[in-house]
N, C-alpha and C positions, 0 to 999 in steps of 0.2 A: 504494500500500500504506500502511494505517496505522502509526502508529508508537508504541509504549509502551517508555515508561522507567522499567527498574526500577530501590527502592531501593535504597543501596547495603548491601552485607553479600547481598541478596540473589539474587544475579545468580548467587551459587554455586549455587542452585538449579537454575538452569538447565543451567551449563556441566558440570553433574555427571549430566545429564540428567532430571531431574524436571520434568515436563510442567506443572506447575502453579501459577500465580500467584494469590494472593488477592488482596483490595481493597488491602490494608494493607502488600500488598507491590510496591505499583505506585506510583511516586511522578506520573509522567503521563501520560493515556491519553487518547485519541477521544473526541469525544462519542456516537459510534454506533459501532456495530457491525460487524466485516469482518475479511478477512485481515491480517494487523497485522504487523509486524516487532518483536521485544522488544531492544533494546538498554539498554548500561548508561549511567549518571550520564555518562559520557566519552563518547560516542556508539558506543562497540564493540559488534559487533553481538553477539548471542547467541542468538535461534530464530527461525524465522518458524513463525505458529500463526493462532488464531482468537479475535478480542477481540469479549465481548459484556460489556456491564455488567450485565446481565440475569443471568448464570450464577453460579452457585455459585463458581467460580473462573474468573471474566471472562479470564484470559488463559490458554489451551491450545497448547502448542507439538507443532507436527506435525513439525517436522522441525528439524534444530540445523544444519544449513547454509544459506547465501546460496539462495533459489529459489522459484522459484512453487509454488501449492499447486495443480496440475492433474491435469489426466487422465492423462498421463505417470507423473507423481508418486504418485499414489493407484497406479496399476495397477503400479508397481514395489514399491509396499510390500504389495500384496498376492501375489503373484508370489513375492517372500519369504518373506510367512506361508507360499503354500503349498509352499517349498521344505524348510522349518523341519520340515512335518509329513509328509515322503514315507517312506510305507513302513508308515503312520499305521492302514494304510486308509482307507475312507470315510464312517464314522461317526465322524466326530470336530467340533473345535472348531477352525476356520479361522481366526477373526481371536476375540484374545484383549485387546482394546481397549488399553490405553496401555503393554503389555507387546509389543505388536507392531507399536509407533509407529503407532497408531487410535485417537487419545483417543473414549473413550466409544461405541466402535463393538465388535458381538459379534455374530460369526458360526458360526453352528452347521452343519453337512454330513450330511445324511442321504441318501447315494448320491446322486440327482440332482437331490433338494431342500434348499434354503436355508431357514435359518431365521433372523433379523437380528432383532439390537435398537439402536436408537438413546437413546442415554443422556443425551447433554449439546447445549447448543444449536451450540454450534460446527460438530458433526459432521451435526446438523440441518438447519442453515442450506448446509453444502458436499455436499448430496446429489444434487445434479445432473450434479456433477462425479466423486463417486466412487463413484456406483452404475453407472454405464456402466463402468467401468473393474472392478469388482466384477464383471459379468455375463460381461466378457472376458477376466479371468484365470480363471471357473471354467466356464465354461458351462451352467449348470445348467439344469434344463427349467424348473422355477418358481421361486422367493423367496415366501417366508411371514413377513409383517413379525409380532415379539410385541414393540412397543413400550409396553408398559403396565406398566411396574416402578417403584416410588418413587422412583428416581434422575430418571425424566424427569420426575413432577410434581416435583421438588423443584426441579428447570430452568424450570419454570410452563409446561412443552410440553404438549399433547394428548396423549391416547395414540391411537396406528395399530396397529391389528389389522387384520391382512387379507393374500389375495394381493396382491404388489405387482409380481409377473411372472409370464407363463406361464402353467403350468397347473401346481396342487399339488393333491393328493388330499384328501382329506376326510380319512381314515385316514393317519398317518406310519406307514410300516412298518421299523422297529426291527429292525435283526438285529447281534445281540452274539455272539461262540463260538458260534453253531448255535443260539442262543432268539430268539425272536422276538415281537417285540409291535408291534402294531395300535394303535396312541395316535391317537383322533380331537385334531387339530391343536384344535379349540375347548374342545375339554376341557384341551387340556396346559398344566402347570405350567411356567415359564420359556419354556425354548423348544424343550420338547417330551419331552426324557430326561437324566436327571441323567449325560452323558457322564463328568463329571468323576472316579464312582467308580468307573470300570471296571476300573481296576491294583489297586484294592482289591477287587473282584469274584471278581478272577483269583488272586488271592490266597488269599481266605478259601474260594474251591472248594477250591485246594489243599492247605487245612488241614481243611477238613471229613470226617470218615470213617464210613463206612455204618452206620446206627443212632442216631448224636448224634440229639441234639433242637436246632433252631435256631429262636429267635425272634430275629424282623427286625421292628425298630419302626419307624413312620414308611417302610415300605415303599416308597409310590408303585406302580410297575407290578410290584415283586417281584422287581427284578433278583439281588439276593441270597439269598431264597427259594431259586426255581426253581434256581438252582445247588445249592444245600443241597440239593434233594430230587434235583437227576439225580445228585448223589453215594450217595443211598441214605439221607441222612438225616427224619429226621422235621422236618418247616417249618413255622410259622404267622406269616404277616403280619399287621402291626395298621399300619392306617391310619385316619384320618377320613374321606378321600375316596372317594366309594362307585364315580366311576366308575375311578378308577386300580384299585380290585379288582377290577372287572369286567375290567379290559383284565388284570391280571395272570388270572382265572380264562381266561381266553381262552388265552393263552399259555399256560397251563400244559396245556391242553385237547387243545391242537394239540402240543405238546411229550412227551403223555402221562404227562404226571408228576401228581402231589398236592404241593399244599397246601391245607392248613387256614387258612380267613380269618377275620379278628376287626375288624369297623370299631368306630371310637370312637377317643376322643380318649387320647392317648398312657396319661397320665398315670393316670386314668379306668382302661382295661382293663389297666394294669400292676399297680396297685394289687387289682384281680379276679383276676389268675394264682396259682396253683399251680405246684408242683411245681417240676422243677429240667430247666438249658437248659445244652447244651455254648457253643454261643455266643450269646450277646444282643448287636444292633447296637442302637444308637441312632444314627439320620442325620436332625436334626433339620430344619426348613429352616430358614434366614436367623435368628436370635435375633435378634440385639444390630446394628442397623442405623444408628444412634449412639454416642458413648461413653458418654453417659448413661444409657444403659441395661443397660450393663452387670451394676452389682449386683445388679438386681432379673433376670436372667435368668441369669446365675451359680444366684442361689437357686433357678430353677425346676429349671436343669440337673440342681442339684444331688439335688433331689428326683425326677427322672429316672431320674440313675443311681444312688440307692440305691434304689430300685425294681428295677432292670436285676440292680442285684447280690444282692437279695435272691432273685434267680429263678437265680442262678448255680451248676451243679455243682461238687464239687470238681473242681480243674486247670479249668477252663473259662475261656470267653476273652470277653473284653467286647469290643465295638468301639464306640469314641466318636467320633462327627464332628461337625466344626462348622465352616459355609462362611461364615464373617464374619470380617472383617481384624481388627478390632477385641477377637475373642476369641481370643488366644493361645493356641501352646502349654501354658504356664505357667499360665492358664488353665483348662485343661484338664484339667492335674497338680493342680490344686488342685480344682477341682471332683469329683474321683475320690478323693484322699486325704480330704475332708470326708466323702463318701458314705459312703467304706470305713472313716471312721473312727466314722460312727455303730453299722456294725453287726459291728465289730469283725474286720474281715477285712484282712488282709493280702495285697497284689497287687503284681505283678514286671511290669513294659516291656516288653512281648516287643518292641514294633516302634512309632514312629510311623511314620507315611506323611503324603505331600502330594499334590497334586494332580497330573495327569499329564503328558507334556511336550505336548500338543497345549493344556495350560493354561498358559503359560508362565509362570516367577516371575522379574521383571527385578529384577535387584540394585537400582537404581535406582528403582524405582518398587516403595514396601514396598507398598503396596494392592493389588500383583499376586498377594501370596500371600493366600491364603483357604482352601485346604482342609486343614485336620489333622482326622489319625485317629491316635485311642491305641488300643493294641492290649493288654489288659492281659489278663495269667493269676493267677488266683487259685492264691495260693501258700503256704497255710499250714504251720508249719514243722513 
């Protein structure tokens, strides 16, 4: 096993459990690449993980005890994930990478098929060892790799698309509460349906009541939609992507409901609307995917949702999402009072929300959390 020593000051990183070492926090390392042992300036030990000088953060700790990184090992940590999510059902989020001790590993569950992303070289390079152990904690009939996300070029990996076991459908078949959607796997976004907003799904049915008007921006397959309409409300999706409408016109076809579709680009057909909407979502994807980019996608938010809000009823309810660590709460709060303070409206918190527990958020590792939703009611006095 190799061996890396970290600086000193740094080693609290570890022992507080944060999987992550940069260059600058490594005082001596390998010249290559392998399972590595991180001990400190004194020789105490402190994780054993995977050292690549090649990665974005050369040393990833898989586990913070004395032991091998094997078959055993891998199939116990996933055995946990899926202990974590019993009762979950089966459309959910299985392995939630460094929140469920799997740096850079994401595994999605759709009834009997897998959907896997490999993120970092570490977990790359030990796939021989943890995907046999992956097959035998779930059984699944196939695995559908979508490793093609900026995290892996940013590792200098290829991207893998493709079945990588079994047999997987050409169509995923999606079933949320009684909707159901047909997403051809080569068309899908991530890795396949945004599981993540489902407690928000469930939520905004139960606030929805027969008559509203509900626009859903950035739609994708219309999971919020098609709730809005089987409550009785009036719904129009706006998306860019023409085939996520067609698979939401599908669903909604088979489901017997209406909605009204609008493709184009958010900003674009927000700007073209009329009239006035009980709820307006915004679930943008991925904005801000450094911190530098922050400001400049703040401003576009912002532009967003004073769009959102100018389409807004009185008492009506905005819903803001944003699935980037990087863009806070606070964030969030500020991008909404800028908007509301262009056009002179004043708005009450009903609720944030986060993501769901099948997405876990570890104390420890802050890059676990990603999903805030504001849930704001216009409140003029």
């Amino acid at each position: 096993m190799l061996r890396v020593v970290v600086r000193p000051g740094k080693e609290r990183k570890l022992k507080n459990f944060y999987p992550n070492l940069y260059r600058d926090e490594i005082q001596e390392a390998p010249p290559g690449a392998g399972v590595a042992e991180a001990v400190a300036q004194d020789g105490s030990f402190l994780a054993v993980g995977y050292y690549d000088p090649r990665s974005k953060a050369p040393f990833r700790a898989f586990r913070f005890d004395p032991g091998p990184l094997d078959r055993r090992f891998f199939l116990a940590r996933f055995q946990k994930a899926l202990a974590k999510r019993e009762g979950l059902g089966t459309f959910l989020r299985l392995v939630h990478g460094e929140a469920d001790g799997l740096p850079g590993l994401v595994v999605d569950r759709f009834g009997e098929v897998l959907v896997l992303q490999v993120r970092v070289r570490g977990m790359e390079a030990l796939r021989e060892v943890w995907f046999p152990a992956l097959l035998e904690a779930t059984l699944p009939k196939g695995v559908y790799e979508r490793s093609d996300v900026e995290n892996r070029r940013q590792e200098g990996l290829p991207e893998r698309v493709g079945v990588v076991y079994g047999e997987v459908p050409e169509v995923l078949e999606v079933e949320e509460d009684g909707l159901l959607f047909s997403i051809p796997l080569a068309l899908a976004q991530k890795t396949g349906f945004y599981l993540d907003q489902r407690e928000n799904r469930r939520l905004f049915e139960a606030m929805v009541r027969p008559g509203e008007r509900v626009l859903d921006v950035f739609s994708y397959v219309g999971g919020f939609a098609l709730r809005a309409a089987r409550k009785g409300a009036y719904a129009l999706a706006v998306d860019k992507d023409l085939q996520a409408l067609s698979v939401l016109d599908r669903a909604a076809l088979r489901a017997g409901l209406r909605v009204d579709i609008r493709a184009g680009e958010a900003l674009e057909v927000l700007r073209g609307l009329q009239g006035s909407f009980h709820h307006v979502l915004l679930d943008p994807p991925t904005l801000v995917k450094r911190p530098e980019e922050l400001p400049a996608m703040k401003r576009h938010l912002v532009d967003l949702t004073r769009e959102a809000l100018r389409l807004l009823a009185p008492g009506g309810y905005l819903w803001l999402s944003a699935c980037s660590y990087y863009l806070k709460v606070e964030d969030l709060l500020e991008v909404a009072r800028r908007a509301a303070g262009d056009l002179g409206l004043r708005l009450r918190v009903h609720a944030v929300t986060y993501q769901p527990k099948d997405h876990p958020w570890s104390l420890h590792v802050p890059e676990s959390l990603y999903l805030k939703t504001l849930i704001l009611q216009e409140d003029a006095l």
